[in-house]
VOPAGU-2260 file (C-alpha; in pm, 1 decimal, decimal comma):
REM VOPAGU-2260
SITE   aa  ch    i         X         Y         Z
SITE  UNK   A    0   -2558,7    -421,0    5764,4
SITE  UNK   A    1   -2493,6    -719,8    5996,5
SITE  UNK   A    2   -2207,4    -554,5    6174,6
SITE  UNK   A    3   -2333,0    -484,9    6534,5
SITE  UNK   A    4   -2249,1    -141,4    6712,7
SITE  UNK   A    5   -2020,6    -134,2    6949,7
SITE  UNK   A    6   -2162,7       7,1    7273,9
SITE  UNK   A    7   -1911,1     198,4    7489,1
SITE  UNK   A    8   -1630,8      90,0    7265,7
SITE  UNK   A    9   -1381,0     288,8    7458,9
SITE  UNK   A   10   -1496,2     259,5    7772,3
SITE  UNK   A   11   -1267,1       9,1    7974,2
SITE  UNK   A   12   -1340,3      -6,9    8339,1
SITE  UNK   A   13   -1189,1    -345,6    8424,3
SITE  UNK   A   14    -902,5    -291,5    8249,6
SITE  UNK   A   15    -596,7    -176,9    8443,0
SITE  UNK   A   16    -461,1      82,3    8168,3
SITE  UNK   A   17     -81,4      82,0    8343,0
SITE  UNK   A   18     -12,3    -251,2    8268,4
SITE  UNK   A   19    -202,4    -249,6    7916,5
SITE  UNK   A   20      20,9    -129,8    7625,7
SITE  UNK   A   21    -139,4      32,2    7345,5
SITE  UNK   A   22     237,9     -31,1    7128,5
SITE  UNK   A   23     199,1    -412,4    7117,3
SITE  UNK   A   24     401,5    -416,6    6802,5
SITE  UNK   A   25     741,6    -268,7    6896,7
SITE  UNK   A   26    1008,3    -437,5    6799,0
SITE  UNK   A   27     817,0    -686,3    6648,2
SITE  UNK   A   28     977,7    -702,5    6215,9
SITE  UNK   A   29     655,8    -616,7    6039,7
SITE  UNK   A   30     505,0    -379,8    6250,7
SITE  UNK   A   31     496,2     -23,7    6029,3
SITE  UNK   A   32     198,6    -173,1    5796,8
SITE  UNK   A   33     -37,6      25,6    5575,9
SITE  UNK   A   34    -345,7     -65,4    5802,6
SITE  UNK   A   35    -453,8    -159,5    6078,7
SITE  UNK   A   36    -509,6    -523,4    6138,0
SITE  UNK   A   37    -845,8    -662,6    6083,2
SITE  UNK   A   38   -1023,9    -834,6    6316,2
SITE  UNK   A   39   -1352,4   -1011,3    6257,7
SITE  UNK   A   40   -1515,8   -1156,2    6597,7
SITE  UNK   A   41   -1821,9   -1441,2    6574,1
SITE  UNK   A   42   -2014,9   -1525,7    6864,9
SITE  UNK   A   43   -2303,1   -1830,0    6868,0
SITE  UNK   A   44   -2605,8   -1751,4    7079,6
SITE  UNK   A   45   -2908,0   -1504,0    7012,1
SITE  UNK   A   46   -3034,9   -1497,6    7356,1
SITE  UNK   A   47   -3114,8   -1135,2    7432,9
SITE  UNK   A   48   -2874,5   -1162,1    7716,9
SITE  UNK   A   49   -2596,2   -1353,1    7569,2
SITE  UNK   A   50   -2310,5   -1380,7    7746,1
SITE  UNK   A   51   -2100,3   -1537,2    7418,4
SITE  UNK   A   52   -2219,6   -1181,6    7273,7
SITE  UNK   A   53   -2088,5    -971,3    7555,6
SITE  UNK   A   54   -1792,0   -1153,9    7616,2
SITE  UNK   A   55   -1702,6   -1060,6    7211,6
SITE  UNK   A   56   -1786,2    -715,2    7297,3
SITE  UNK   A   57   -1506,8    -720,8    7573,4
SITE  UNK   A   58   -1257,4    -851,6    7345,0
SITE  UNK   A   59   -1366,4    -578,0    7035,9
SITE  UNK   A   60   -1322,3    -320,5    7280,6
SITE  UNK   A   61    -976,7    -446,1    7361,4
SITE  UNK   A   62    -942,1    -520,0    7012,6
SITE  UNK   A   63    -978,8    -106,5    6930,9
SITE  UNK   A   64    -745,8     -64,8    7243,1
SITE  UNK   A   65    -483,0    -233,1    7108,7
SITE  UNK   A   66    -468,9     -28,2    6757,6
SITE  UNK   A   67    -687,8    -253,8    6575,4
SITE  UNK   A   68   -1028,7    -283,5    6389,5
SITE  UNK   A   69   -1315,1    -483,0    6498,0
SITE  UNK   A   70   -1582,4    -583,4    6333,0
SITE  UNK   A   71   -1865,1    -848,1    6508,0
SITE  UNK   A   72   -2134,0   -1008,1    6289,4
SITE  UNK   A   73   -2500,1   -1018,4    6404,9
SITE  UNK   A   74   -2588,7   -1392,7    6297,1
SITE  UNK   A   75   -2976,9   -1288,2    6401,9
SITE  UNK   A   76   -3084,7   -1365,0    6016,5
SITE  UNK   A   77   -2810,9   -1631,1    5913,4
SITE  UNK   A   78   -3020,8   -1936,6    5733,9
SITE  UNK   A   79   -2940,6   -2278,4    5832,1
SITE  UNK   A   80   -2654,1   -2421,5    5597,4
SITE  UNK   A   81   -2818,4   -2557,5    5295,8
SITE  UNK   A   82   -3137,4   -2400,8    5349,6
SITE  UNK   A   83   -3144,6   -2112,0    5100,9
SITE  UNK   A   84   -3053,6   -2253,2    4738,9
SITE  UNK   A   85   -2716,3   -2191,8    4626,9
SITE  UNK   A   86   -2654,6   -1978,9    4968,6
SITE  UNK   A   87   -2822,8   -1661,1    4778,0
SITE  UNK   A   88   -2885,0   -1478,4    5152,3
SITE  UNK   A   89   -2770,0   -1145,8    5226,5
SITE  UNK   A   90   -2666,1   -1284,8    5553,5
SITE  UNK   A   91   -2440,5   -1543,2    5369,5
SITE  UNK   A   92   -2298,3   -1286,3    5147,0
SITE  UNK   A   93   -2221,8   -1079,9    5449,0
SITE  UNK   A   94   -2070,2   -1277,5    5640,2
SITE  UNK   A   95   -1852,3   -1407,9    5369,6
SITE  UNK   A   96   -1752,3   -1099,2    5285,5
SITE  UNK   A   97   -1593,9    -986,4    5652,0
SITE  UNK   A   98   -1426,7   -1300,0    5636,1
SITE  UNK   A   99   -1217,6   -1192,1    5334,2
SITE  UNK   A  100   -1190,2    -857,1    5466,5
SITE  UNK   A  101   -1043,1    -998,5    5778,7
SITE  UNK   A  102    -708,9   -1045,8    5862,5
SITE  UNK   A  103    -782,7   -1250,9    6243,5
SITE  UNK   A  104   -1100,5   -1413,5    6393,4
SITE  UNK   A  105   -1185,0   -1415,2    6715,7
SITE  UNK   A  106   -1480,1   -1694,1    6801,3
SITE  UNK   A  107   -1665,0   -1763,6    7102,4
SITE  UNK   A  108   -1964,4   -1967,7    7217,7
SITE  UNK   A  109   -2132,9   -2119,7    7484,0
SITE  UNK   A  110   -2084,7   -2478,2    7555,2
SITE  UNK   A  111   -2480,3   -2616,3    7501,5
SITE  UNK   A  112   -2452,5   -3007,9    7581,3
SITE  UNK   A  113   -2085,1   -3037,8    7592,9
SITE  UNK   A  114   -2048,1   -2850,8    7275,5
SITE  UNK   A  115   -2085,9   -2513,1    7064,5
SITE  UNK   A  116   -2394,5   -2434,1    6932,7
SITE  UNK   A  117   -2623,4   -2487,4    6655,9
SITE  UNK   A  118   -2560,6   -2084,3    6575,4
SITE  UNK   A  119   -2189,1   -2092,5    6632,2
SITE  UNK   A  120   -2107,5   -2424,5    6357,6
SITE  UNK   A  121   -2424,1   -2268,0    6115,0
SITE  UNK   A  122   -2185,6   -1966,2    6090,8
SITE  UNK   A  123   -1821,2   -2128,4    6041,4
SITE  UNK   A  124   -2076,3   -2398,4    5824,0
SITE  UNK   A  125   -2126,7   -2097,8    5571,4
SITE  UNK   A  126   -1764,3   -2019,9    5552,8
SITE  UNK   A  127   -1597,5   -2210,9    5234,3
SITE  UNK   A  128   -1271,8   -2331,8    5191,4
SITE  UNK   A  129   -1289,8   -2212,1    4841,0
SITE  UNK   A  130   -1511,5   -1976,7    4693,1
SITE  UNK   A  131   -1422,5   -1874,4    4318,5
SITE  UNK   A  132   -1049,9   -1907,7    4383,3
SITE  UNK   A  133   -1072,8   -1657,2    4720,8
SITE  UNK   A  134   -1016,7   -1902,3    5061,7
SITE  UNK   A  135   -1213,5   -1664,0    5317,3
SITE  UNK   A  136   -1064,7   -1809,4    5615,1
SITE  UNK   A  137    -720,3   -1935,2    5529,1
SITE  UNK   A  138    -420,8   -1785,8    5682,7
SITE  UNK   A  139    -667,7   -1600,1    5886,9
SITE  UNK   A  140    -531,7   -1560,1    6294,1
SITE  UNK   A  141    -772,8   -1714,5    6492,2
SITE  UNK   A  142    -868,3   -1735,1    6911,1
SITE  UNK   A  143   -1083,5   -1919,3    7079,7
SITE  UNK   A  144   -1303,5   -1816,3    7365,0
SITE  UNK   A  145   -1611,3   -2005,5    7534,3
SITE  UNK   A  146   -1873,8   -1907,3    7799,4
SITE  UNK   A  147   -2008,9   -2188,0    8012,3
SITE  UNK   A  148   -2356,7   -2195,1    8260,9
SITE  UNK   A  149   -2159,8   -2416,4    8516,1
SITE  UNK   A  150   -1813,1   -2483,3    8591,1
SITE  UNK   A  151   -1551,0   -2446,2    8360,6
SITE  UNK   A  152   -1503,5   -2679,9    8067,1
SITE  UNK   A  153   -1263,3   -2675,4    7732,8
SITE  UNK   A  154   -1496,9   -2896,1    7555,2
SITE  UNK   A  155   -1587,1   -2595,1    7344,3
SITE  UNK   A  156   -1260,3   -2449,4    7282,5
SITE  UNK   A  157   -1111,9   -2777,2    7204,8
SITE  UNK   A  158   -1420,5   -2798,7    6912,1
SITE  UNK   A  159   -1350,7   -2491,1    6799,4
SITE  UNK   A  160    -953,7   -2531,7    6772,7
SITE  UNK   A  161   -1026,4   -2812,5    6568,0
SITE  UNK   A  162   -1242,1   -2627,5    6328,6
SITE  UNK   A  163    -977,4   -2315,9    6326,8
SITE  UNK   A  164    -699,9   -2631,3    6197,4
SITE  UNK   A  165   -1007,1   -2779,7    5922,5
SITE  UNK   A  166   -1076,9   -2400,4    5791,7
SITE  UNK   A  167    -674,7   -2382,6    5723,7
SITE  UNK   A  168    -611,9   -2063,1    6015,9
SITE  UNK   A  169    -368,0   -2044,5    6221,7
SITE  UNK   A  170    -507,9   -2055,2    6602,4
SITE  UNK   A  171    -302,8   -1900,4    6872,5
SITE  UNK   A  172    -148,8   -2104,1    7212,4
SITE  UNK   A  173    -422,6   -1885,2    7431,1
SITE  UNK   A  174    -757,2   -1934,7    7474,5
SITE  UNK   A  175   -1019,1   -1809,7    7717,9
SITE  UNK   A  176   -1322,4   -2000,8    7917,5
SITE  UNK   A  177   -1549,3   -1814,2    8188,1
SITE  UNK   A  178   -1727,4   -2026,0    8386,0
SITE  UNK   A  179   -2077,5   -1923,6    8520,9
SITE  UNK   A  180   -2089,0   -1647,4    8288,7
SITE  UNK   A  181   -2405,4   -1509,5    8439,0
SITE  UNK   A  182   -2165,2   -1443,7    8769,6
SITE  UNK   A  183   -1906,0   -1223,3    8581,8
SITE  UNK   A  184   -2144,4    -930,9    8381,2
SITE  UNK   A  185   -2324,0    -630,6    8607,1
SITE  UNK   A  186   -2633,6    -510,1    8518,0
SITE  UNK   A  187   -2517,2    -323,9    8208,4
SITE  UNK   A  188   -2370,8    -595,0    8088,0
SITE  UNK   A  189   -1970,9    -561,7    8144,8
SITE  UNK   A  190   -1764,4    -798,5    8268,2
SITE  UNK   A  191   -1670,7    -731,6    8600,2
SITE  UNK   A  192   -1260,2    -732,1    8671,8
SITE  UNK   A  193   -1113,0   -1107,4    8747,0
SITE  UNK   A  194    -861,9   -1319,8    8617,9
SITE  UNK   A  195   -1154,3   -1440,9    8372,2
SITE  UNK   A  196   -1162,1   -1050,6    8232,7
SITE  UNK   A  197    -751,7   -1098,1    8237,7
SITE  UNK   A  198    -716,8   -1380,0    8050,8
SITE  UNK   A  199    -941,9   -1264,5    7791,2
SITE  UNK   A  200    -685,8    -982,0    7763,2
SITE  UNK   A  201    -435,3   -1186,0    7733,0
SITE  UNK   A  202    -539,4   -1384,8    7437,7
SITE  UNK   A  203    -665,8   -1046,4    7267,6
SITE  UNK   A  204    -287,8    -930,1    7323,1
SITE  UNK   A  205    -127,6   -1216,6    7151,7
SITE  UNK   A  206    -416,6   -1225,5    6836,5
SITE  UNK   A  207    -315,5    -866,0    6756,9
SITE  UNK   A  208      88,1    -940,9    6772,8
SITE  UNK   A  209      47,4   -1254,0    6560,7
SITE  UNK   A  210    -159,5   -1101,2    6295,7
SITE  UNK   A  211      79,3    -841,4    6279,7
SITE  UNK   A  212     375,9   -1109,4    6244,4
SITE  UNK   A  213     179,3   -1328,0    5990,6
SITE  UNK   A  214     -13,1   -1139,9    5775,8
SITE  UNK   A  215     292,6    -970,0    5553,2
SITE  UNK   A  216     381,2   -1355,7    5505,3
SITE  UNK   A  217      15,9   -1531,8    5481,7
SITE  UNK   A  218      89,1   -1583,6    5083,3
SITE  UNK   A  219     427,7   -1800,1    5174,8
SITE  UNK   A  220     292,7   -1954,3    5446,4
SITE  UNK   A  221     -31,6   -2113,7    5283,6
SITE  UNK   A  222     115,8   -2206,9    4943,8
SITE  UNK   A  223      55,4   -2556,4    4904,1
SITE  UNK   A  224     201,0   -2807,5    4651,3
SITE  UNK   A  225    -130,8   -2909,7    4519,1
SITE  UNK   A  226    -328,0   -2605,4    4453,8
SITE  UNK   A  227     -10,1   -2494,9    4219,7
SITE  UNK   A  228     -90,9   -2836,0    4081,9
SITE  UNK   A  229    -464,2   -2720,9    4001,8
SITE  UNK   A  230    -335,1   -2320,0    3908,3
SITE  UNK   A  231    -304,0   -2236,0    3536,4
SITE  UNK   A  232      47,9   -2175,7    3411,8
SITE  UNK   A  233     394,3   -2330,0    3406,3
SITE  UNK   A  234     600,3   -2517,0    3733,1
SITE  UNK   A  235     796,0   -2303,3    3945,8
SITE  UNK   A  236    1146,5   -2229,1    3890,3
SITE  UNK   A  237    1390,6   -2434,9    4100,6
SITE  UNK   A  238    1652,4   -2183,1    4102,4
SITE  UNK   A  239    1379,1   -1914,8    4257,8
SITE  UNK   A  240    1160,3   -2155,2    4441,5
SITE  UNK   A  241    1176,1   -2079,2    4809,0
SITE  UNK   A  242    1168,0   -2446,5    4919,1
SITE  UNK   A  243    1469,9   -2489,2    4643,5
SITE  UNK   A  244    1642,6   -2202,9    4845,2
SITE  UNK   A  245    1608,5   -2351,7    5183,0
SITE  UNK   A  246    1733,3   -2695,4    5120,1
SITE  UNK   A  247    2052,0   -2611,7    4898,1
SITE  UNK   A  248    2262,8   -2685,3    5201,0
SITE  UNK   A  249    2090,9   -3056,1    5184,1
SITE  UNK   A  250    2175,1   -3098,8    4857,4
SITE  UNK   A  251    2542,2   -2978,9    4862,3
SITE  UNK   A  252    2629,4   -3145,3    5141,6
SITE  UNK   A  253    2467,9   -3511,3    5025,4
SITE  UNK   A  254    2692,6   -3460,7    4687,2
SITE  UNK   A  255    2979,8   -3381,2    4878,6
């Protein structure tokens, strides 16, 4: 298994638990589901001491806080793209897998010459569009965090937003980037409390509520026009369609 433990996964000492609501769903349409939502969390450097690591191990443990399940993949073993024929790795396979199981993504990585790294792209690299007819990352939630050496940058982010909108998933307004990383961990590696530590709170609060709003709908909301084209059986019904539905109104009122 390439799903790392969680150490200390409810231990939350720089989290103020008064202003922290464990009920981020109420009054929110869609929130008495069957499950709780899935989160998958990918982080890009396999320094013993990696701060992209630990920072994804903050956000699982508010991730579990907030009523839903984590899961972070160890990318230790993960071939480069194209390196194993036909991408017949276990590591592949795995990390394929908790991509379909997912329901939201949570990625970070450092910024390594004014980008992410070689481990963070080989990772989203070995995530298809299409696999068999299964899309492992579309409708998926998605947020965005980056750790930086130096002062704080968005070059990162910014990269991986625009990979979140090329893999099809839908990437929330928030995003998180902790400059001089090495200045905001103790010893043990947790991140000490700041408004760094808050804002990565922040975005973890509004991935949960927007998987919870979009995943009863993810089927509507990524139908597209030209994969029905490509799907076996007849045209849809205009009298059923949902785009028919919507723009009746349009139609009346041009005849009128």
């Amino acid at each position: 298994m390439r799903v790392r433990i969680l150490p200390d996964p409810d231990l939350l000492p720089a989290l103020e638990k008064g202003y922290a609501s464990r009920r981020l769903t109420i009054g929110l349409p869609t929130a008495d589901l069957d499950h709780p939502p899935r989160i998958l969390l990918l982080y890009g450097s396999l320094r013993e001491r990696s701060y992209s690591r630990l920072v994804v191990e903050e956000a699982a443990r508010l991730v579990r806080f907030f009523g839903a399940e984590p899961r972070i993949f160890d990318p230790s073993d993960l071939p480069l793209p194209d390196q194993v024929k036909g991408d017949d790795h276990p590591a592949v396979r795995e990390l394929r897998e908790l991509s379909m199981w997912s329901e939201g993504q949570i990625w970070c990585s450092p910024e390594r010459h004014g980008q992410i790294t070689g481990v963070m792209k080989a990772q989203i690299d070995h995530l298809p569009l299409n696999s068999g007819g299964m899309r492992p990352t579309q409708g998926r939630t998605l947020a965005v965090m980056q750790v930086c050496g130096g002062s704080q940058s968005f070059n990162a982010v910014n990269t991986l937003r625009l990979l979140g909108r090329w893999m099809r998933m839908f990437t929330i307004p928030n995003q998180s980037s902790v400059p001089k990383a090495f200045q905001e961990f103790d010893e043990a590696g947790r991140m000490k409390p700041s408004s760094y530590y808050e804002r990565i709170v922040d975005v973890v609060e509004e991935l949960v509520r927007f998987t919870v709003l979009l995943r009863p709908h993810v089927a509507t909301l990524t139908d597209r026009y030209s994969e029905r084209k490509k799907a076996p059986g007849p045209a849809s019904d205009v009298t059923t369609d949902l785009s028919a539905i919507a723009t009746a109104h349009q139609r009346q009122g041009a005849s009128a």
